[in-house]
N, C-alpha and C positions, 0 to 999 in steps of 0.2 A: 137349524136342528134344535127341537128342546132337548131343555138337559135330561128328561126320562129317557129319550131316543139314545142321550150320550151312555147312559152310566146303567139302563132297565138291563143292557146282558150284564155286566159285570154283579152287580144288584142281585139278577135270577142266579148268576152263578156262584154267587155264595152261598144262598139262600139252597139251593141244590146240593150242594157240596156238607152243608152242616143236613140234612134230612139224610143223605147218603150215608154220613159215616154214624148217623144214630140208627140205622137200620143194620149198617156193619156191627155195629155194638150189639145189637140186638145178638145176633148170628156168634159173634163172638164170646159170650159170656162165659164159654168155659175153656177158651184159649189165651190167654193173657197174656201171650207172646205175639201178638198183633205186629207188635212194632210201634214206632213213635209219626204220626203223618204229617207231621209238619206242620201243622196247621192250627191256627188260636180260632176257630169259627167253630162253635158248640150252641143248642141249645137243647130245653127240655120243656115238652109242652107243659104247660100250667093246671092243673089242676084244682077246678072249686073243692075246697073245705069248708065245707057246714059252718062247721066255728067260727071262721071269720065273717058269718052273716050277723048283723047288728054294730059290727066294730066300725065307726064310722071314723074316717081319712077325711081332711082336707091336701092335697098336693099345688104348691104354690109354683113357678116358676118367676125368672128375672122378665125384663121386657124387650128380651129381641129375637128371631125363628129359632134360633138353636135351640135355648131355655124353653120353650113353647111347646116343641117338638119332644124335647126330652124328657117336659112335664108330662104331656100324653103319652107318651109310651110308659112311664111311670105310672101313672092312674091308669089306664087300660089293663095294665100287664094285675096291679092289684085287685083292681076290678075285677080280672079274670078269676081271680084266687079266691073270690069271694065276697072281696071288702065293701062296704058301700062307701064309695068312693066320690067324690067332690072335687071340684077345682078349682082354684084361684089365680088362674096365670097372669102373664102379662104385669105383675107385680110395679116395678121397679127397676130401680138399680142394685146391688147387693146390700147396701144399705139399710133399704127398704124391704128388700126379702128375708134378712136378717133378722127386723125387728119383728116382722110379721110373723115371722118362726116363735119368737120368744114371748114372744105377746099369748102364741095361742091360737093365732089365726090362720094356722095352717100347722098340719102334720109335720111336715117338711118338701125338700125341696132342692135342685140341683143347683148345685156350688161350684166353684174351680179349685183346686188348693190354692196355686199360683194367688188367686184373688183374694182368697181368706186368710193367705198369711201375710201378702203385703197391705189388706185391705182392713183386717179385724186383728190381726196379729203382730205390726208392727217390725217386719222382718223385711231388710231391703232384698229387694230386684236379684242381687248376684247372691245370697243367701239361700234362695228357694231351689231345693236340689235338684236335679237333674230325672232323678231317677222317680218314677211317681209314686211309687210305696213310701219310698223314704219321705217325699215334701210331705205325704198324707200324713206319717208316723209322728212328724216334726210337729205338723197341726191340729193331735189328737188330743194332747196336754188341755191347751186352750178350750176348741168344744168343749170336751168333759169339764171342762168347770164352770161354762156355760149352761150344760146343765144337756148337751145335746151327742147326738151321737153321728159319727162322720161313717161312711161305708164303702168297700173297697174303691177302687179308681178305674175309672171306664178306659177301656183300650188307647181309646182315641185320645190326644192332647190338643189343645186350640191356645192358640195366642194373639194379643193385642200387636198389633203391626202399622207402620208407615206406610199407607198407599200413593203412588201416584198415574197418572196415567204413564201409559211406558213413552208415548210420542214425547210429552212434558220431560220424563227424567230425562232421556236420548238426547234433547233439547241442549236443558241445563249442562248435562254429563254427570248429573247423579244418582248413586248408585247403593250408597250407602248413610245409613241416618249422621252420621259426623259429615258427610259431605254437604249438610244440611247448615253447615257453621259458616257459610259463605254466602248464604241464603236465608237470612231468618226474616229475609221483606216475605218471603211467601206465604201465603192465609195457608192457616189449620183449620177444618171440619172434626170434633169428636162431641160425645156426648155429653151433657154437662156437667156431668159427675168427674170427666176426663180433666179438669182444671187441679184436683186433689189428687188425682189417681197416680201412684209412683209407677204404674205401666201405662201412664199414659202422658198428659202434659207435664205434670209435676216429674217426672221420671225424665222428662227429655230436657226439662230447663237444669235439674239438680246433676243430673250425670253425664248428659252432653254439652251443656252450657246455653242452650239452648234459650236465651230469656227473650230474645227477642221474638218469638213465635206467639207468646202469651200475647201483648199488645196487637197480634196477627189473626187471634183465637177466634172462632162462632160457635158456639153451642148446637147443636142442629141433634134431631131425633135422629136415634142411632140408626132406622133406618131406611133414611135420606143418605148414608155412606156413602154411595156411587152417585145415587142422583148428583151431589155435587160434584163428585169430578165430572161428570160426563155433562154438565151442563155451566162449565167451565167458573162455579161460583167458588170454587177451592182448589189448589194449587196439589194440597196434601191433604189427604182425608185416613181418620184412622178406620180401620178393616180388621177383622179375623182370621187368621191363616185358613178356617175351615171354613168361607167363604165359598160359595159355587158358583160366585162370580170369577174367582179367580181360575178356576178350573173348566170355563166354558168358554173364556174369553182371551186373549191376548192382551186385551187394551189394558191392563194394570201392570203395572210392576210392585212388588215390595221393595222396601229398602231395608238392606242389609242391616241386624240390629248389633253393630260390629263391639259392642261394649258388654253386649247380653243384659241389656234394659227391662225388654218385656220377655217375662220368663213366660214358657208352656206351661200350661196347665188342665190335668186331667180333672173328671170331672166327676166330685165323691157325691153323692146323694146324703142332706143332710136334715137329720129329725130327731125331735124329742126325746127326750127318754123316757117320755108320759107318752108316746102314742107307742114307743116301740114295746114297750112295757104290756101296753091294753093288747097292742095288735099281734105279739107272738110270732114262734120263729119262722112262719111263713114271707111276714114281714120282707126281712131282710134278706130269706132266700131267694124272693120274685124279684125285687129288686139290682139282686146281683143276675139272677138270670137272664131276665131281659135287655141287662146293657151288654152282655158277653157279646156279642155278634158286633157291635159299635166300632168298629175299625176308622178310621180315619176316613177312606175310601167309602162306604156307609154313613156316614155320617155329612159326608160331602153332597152324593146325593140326595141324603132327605133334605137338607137345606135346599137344595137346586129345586125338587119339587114346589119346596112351600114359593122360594125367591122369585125364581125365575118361572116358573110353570101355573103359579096362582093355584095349586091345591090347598086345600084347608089342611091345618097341623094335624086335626083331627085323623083326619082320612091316609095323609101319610104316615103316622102312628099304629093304625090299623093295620098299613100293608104290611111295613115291617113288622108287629109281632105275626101275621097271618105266614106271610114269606118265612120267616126262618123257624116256623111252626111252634112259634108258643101257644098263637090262638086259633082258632078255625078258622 
């Protein structure tokens, strides 16, 4: 079964659910004692403004489906608003998405906190708060004096993770990443930015002791992830909690991150203060509007589309602003 087949009702069902309660609103405007409906799934269709015709956007993303996906629903959603809009995805690593922000070479572009405070920020692993306003709030200081502007934090959290195949851990009898200190003959797959990354290699040799995994290391395109376990070239392969691999399949396991290594991290949209400046408060309002609907569960399956189902980012960016009626 593809994963559209899996996730297309739950998908329509929210997508229904936020049209429903903005046509309740409608009906309701002069009763404000509705009540509270429990529910975080809101949006509001987008509307062109004139003015933001000529304001030209570049929208950058990192280089893996998540980043890709969340670039286009970013420039689409602006797009809708008016912008003339551009893209640059596929960038890099955060590194490299960074510099390309700063440089000028793109408006801006979707971040992690988690990543920008252990990554540009200098703040270890058990550090980065729990709560995702506060890690954002923690790492406003910084932006702003870079010269850039961070914007609220998307529903959804994603985190750097230990993969195995589950038959492998069941095997060994591991189950958690310190169960890994018994085991550091086993090869690592992550990407090669993963050798420095404190959520990634660097984080598992300095806080689990972990050194002998390094001499175990391969660098591999981040995503080549699965290919390697599944084709038995890596033992352990690092993954994304918001993987639709791991949500279609049985065959993985994570390992338990029992020290709190790789923190979560919500995902702030980050830009200029030279395009937010040109671009006006439309900007930052499409921006917050089109991640609202971004649930974990959403965000699971647009990746499943692009991963497993071979859609273009494009066309799944499309559906979701269409589905939960930002765009036509």
């Amino acid at each position: 079964m593809s994963s559209t087949a899996r996730y297309k009702g739950l998908f329509a069902l929210l997508a229904a659910l936020v049209l429903a309660l903005a046509v309740a609103a409608c009906g309701d405007d002069e009763d404000d004692d509705s009540g509270d409906t429990g529910t975080e799934t809101s949006s509001t269709a987008i509307e062109e403004n004139p003015d933001n015709n000529g304001v030209a956007l570049t929208i950058g993303s990192k280089n893996f489906t998540e980043q890709i996906v969340l670039g286009e629903i970013y420039a689409q959603g602006l797009e809708a608003a008016g912008y003339d809009v551009s893209t640059d995805l596929n960038l890099g690593d955060e590194f490299v998405a960074l510099k390309a922000l700063e440089n000028g070479e793109i408006s801006g572009y979707p971040e992690y906190t988690s990543t920008a405070l252990t990554s540009f920020f200098d703040t270890a692993p058990e550090d980065v708060p729990g709560d995702p306003q506060e890690a954002l709030d923690q790492a406003q200081p910084d932006f702003e004096a870079k010269g850039l502007v961070a914007y609220p934090p998307t529903p959804f959290s994603s985190a750097n993770a230990v993969g195995m195949l589950a038959s492998k851990a069941d095997e060994l009898g591991i189950s958690s990443i310190s169960d890994l200190e018994q085991n550091q003959d086993l090869t690592l797959y992550g990407s090669p930015e993963c050798r420095q990354r404190i959520d990634c290699l660097a984080g598992l040799e300095e806080y689990y002791g972990l050194t002998g995994l390094r001499e175990n290391f391969t660098p591999v395109d981040i995503a080549l992830r699965y290919e390697v376990l599944d084709k038995g070239n890596a033992d352990l392969s690092i993954l994304f909690t918001t993987d639709a691999q791991l949500f279609v399949s049985e065959d993985y396991t994570i390992l338990e991150d029992d020290q709190g290594v790789l923190p979560a991290g919500n995902v702030t949209f980050v830009a200029s203060q030279e395009a937010v400046d040109e671009a006006g408060a439309d900007f930052g309002e499409t921006i917050e509007n089109v991640q609202s609907n971004l649930s974990l569960e959403v965000m699971q399956e647009l990746n499943a589309r692009v991963d497993i189902d071979k859609e273009k980012p494009e066309d799944v960016a499309a559906d979701y602003l269409t589905e939960f009626g930002y765009t036509e």
